[in-house]
C-alpha positions in Angstrom: 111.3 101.5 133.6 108.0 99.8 134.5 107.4 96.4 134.1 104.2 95.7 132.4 101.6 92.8 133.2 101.3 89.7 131.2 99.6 90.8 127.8 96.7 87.9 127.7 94.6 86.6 124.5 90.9 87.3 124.5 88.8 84.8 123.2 85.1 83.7 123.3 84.6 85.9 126.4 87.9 84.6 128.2 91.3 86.1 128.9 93.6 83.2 128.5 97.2 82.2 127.6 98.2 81.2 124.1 98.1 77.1 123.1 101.3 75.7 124.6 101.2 78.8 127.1 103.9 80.1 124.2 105.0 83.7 124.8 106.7 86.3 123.3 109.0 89.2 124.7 108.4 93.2 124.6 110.6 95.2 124.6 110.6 98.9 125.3 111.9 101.4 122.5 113.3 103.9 125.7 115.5 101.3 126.8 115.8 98.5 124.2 115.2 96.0 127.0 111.8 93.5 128.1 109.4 95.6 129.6 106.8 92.4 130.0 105.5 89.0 128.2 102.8 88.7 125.6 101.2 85.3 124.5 102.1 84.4 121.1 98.6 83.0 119.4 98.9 80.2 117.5 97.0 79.3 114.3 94.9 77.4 116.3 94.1 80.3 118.7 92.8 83.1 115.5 90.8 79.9 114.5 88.9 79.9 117.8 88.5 84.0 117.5 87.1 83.6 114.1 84.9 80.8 115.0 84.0 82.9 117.9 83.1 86.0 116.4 81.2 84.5 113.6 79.2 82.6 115.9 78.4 85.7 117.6 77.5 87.6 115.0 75.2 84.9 113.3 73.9 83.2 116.3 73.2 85.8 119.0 71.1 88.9 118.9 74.2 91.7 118.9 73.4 92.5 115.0 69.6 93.1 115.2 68.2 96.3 115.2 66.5 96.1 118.1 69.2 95.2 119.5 71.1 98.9 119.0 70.0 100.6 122.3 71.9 97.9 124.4 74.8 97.9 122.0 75.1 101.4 122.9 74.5 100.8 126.3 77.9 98.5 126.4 79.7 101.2 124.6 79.0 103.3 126.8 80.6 101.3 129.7 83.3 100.4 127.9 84.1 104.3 127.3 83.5 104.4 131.3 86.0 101.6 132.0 88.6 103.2 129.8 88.0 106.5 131.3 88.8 104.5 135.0 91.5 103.1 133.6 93.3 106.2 131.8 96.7 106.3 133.8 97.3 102.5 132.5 96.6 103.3 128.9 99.0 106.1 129.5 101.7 104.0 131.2 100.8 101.4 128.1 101.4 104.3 125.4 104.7 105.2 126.6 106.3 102.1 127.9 104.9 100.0 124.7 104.8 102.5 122.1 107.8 105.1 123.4 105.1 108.2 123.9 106.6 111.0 125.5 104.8 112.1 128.8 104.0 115.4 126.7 102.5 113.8 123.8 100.2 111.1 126.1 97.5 113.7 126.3 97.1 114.3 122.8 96.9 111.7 119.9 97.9 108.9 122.0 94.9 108.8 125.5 93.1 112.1 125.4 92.2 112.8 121.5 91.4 108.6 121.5 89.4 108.9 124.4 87.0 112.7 122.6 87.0 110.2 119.5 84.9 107.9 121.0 82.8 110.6 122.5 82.1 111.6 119.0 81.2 108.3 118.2 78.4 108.0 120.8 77.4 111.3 120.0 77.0 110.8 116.2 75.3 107.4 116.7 71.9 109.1 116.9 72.5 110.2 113.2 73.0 107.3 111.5 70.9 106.3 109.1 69.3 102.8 109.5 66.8 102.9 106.9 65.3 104.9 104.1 61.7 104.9 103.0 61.9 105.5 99.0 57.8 105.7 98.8 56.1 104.6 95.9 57.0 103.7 92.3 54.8 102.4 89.5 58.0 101.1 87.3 57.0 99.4 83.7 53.1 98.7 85.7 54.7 97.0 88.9 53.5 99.0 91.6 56.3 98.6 94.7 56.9 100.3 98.1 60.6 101.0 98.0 63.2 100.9 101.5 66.6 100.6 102.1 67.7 98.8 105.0 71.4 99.1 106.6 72.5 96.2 108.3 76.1 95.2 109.7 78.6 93.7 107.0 79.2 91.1 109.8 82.8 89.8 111.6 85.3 92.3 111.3 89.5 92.1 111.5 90.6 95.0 112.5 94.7 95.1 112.1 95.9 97.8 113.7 99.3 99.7 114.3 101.9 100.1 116.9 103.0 104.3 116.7 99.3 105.3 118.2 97.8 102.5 119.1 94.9 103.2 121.7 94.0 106.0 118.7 93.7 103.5 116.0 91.9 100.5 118.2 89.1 103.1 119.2 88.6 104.3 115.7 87.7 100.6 114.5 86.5 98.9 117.4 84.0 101.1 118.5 82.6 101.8 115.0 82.1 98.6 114.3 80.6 97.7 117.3 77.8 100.4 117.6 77.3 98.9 113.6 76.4 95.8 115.2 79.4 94.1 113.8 81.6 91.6 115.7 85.2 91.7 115.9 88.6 90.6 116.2 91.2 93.1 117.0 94.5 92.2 116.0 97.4 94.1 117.6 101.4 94.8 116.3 103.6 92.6 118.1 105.2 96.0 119.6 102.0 97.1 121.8 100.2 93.7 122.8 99.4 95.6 126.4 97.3 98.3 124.4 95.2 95.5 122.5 95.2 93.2 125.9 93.8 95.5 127.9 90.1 95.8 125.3 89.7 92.2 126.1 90.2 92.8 130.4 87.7 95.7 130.3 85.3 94.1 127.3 84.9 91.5 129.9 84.6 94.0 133.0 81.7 95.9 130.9 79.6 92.7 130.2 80.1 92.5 126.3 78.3 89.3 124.8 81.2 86.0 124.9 82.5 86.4 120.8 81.3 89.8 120.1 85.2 91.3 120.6 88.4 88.9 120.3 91.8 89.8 121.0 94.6 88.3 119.2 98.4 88.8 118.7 101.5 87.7 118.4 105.5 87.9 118.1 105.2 87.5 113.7 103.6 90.5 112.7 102.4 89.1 109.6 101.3 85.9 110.9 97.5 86.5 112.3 96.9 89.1 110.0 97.3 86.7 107.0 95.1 84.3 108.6 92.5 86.8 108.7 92.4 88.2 105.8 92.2 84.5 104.0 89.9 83.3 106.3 86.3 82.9 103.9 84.2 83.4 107.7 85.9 87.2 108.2 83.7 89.6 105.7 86.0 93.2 106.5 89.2 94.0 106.9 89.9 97.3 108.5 93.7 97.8 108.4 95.7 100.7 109.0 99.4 100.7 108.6 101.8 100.9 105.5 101.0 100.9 101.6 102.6 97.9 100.6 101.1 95.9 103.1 97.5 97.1 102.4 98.0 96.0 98.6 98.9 92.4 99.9 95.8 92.9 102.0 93.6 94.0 99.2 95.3 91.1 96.6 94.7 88.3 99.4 91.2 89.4 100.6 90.5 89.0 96.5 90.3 85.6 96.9 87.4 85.4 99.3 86.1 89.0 98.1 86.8 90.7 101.1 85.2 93.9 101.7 88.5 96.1 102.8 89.0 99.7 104.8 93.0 100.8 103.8 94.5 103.9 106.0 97.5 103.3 104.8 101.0 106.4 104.5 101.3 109.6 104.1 103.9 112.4 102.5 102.2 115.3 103.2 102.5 118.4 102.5 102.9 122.0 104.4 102.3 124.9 101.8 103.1 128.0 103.1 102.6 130.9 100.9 104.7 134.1 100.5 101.9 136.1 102.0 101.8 134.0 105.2 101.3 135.8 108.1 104.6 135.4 110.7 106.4 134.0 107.7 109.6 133.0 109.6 107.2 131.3 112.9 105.4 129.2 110.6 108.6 127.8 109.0 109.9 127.7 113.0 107.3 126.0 113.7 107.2 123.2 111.2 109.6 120.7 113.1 108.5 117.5 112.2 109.2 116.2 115.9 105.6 115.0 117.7 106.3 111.2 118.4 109.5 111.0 116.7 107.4 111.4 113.6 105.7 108.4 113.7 102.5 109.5 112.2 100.9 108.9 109.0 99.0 112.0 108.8 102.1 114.2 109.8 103.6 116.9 107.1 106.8 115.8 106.7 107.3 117.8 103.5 107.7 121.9 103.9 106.7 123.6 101.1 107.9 127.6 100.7 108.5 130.2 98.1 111.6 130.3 96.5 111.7 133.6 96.5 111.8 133.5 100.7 113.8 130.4 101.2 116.4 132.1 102.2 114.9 133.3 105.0 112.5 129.9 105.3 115.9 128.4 106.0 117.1 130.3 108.7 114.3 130.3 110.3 113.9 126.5 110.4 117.5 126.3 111.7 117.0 128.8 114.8 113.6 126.4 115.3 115.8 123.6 115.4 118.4 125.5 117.8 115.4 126.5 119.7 114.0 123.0 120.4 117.6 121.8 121.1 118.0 118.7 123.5 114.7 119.3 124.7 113.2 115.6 123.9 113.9 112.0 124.7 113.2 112.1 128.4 110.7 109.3 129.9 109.8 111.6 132.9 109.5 115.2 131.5 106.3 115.9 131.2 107.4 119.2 128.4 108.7 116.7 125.8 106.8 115.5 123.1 109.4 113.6 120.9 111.0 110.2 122.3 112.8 107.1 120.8 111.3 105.7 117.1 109.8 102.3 118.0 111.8 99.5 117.7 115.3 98.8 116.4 114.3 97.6 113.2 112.4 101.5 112.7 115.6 103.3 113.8 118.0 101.0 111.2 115.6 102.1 109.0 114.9 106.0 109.2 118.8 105.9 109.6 118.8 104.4 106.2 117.1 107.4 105.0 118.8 109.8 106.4 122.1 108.3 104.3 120.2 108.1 101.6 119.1 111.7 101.6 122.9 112.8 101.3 123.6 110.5 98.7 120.7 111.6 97.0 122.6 115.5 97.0 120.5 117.0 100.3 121.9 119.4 102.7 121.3 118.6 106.1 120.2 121.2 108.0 119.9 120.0 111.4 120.4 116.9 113.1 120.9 113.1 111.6 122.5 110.9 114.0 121.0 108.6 116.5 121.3 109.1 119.7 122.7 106.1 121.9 123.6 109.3 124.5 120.0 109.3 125.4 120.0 105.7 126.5 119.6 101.7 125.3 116.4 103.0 123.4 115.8 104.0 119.4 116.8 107.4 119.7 117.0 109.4 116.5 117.6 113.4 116.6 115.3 115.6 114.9 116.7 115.9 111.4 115.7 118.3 108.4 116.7 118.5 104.9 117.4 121.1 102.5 118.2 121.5 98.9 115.4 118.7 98.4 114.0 117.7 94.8 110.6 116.7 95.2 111.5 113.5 93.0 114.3 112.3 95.3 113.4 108.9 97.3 113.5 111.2 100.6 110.4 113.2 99.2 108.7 111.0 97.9 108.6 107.6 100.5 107.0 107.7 103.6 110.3 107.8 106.0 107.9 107.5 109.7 110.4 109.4 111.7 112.0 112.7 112.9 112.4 113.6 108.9 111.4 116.8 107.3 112.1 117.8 104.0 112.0 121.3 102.2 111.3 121.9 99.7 110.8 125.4 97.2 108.1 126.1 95.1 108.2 129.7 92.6 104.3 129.7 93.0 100.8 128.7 94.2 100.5 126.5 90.8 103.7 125.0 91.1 103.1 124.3 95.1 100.4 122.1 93.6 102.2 120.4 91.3 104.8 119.3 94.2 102.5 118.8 96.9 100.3 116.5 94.4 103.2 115.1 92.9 103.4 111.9 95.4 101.9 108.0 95.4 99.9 109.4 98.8 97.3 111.6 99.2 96.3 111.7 103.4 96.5 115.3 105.1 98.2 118.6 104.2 98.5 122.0 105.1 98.3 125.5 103.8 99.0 128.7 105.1 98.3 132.4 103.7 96.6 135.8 104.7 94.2 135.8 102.2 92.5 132.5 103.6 89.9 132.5 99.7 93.7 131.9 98.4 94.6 129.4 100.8 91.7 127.7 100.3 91.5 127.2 96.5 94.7 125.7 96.9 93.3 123.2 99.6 91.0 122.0 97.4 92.8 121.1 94.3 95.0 119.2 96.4 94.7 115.8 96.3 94.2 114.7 100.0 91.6 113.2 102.2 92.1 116.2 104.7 93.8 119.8 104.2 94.4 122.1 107.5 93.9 125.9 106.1 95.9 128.8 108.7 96.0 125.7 111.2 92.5 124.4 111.3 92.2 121.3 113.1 91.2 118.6 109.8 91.3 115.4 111.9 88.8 114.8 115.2 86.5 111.9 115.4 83.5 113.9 114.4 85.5 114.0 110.4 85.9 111.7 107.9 89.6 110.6 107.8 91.2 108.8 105.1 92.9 108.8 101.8 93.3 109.1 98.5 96.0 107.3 95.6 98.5 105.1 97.7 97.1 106.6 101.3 94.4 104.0 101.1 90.5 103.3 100.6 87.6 104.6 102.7 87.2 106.4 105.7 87.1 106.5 109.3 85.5 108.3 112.2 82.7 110.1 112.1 79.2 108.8 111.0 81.2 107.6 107.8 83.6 105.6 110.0 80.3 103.9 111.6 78.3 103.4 108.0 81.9 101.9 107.1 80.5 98.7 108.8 77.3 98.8 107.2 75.8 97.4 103.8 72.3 98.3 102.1 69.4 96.2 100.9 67.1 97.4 99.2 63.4 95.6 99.8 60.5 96.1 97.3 56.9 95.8 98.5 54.6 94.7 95.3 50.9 94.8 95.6 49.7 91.4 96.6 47.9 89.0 94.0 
């Protein structure tokens, strides 16, 4: 297993140690051993980010709008930089966050990577300002505009199970907005966060205008931010009852917040679906151990079929077999959960599940076989109530659940039936059926016969528990903006 460089803090236009040179351990979810050192921040050391970004953002000329071809400019070579440096952000993905080789080229380096192509290219459409013409309103003549401007320093808190993904869809946004910020890694994947602040520095970007921080608390940092009166957004992505704690502390200095918080979603296949018993094969909830918050980890099918919904999900699962959990097989897609404390806890799940009266289909056990890592086998559920703990809280591992439905009205019911409301699915051959069921879902994104709802050009995001606001796309860049409005009256 590779050992990975010192992860350094990036502050004020400097890589540098922690105060105290204090560091912190990482260890790698394949083997459950160090893979490399992080410095561990200090209060002291997010003061000097915050201090640094604000002073960018107030003091320099990064926020001006004349000032938006150069910010694009630096963008640009940034995206250049990360395209040079591809095979470390791989190596980062799986060492760091326990990517299988497979899976590298999809959510975790290559989909990251098209996301901030989208970025660039929908930069040209955003709108800066509006001209609102004339109104003569109660005999005061005024020329009305609208102005957007940047909201100002931005934390953005990210996650550890697709971390390069997550960075690029706040980082870059709020840059091109003209926004400074501080990106503030998990403690699990330092190297992915580190490595902004190396090539931000390579690429030329103004001292202050991105910061780097982290640390071995997970909570620490974050908290600092989000209190912090000189931090105006907070653009967090991670779990529901941390973004409430975000939202109820960024009250006190009325933080403006972006929340992409979990996920149960749902797959709805319907009794007309077209390769019935491949869909349902197909439906292994197994891409990066799970570890997604967009993933459907809830099968819906007819009762009527379940039956046959049931054997075909157990030849899938014979099908994939061992087929996972090897660092060097570039095939698998599915490798260890993250960290120890993520396996205890899907593995709480799972008991929970057969307490709770489910029939385990396939799988359930971790895996020490596979290695000193967080292995979990892929593991389904059957005989599922839809108001049993296992379908309705986000589990963030190998987990799927099925669940029956007797039809399209009650395939609602269950698939709405949930605190979250991020992605789903549905499947029929009559795709005007499929899609009136898409949209009285409750969801920020639905995939219809396998369209592809999440890319960078799309607004992603929630509804209910699954957060506030959304990312990617021109609405992840006007995320970073606020409107004034400026009245021109006739002069005296």
């Amino acid at each position: 297993m590779t050992t990975l460089p010192d992860a350094k803090l990036y502050i004020d236009g400097k890589l540098r140690d922690a105060e105290g040179s204090k560091t912190f351990d990482v260890i790698g979810p394949w083997t459950g051993e160090v893979v490399g050192k992080a410095a561990d921040a200090s209060s002291a050391d997010v003061d000097e980010a915050i201090a640094a970004a604000r002073r960018a953002f107030d003091d320099t000329g990064w926020a001006d709008p004349e000032n938006r071809g150069e910010r694009l400019r630096l963008v640009k070579k940034l995206r250049e930089l990360f395209e040079e440096n591809k095979g470390r952000l791989a190596e980062l993905s799986r060492v760091e966050a326990g990517a299988a080789l497979g899976a590298v080229a999809m959510a975790h380096v290559d989909n990251a990577n098209l996301g901030w192509d989208d970025y660039i290219k929908v930069f040209e459409e955003v709108t800066w300002e509006e001209d609102l013409g004339q109104r003569d309103f109660r005999n005061m003549p005024s020329h009305r505009k609208i102005v957007y401007e940047p909201v100002g320093v931005v934390a953005a808190i990210t996650p550890w199970n697709v971390p390069h993904y997550v960075n690029v869809g706040k980082v870059v946004a709020a840059l091109l907005a003209g926004c400074t910020v501080i990106l503030k890694p998990a403690p699990d994947t330092p190297g992915l966060g580190a490595i902004w602040g190396e090539l931000a520095e390579q690429a030329g970007l103004p001292a202050g205008v991105l910061n780097v921080v982290f640390g071995s608390d997970p909570a620490a940092a974050g908290e600092q931010l989000v209190a912090d009166p000189r931090v105006d957004l907070i653009s967090f992505t991670g779990s529901t009852g941390v973004g409430k704690r975000i939202m109820e502390a960024g009250a006190q200095t009325l933080k403006r917040v972006f929340l992409e918080l979990g996920g149960k979603s749902a797959k709805i296949v319907l009794d007309d679906a077209p390769n019935f018993a491949r869909e349902c094969a197909q439906s292994l909830l197994v891409f990066h151990a799970g570890q997604g918050c967009a993933v459907q980890s809830r099968l819906l099918v007819p009762r009527a079929r379940y039956d046959e919904a049931k054997a075909a999900l157990k030849a899938g699962y014979e099908g994939f077999g061992d087929n996972w959990g090897r660092f060097d097989e570039p095939t698998h897609i599915m490798g260890p959960v993250v960290s120890k404390r993520q396996q205890e806890r899907v593995m709480s799940y799972i008991e929970l599940g057969k307490e709770e009266g489910a029939t385990l289909l396939a799988g359930g056990n971790a895996r020490q076989d596979k290695g000193g890592g967080y292995f979990i086998e892929p593991t389904c559920f059957i005989d599922v109530d839809n108001s049993m703990r296992i379908a309705q809280e986000e589990i963030f591992g190998p987990v799927l659940v099925v669940i029956p439905f007797e039809d399209d009205e009650d395939a609602i019911r269950i698939a709405n039936e949930t605190p979250y409301g991020l992605s789903g699915g549905v499947v029929s051959a009559d795709p005007v059926r499929a899609e009136n069921v898409a949209r009285r879902l409750r969801s920020g994104s639905v995939s219809v016969n396998g369209g592809m709802c999440i890319a960078g050009d799309l607004p992603f995001g929630g509804f209910k528990g699954s957060g506030m606001g959304r990312e990617w796309g021109i609405a992840g860049i006007e995320e970073f903006l606020d409107s004034k409005v400026i009245a021109v009256g006739q002069a005296a």
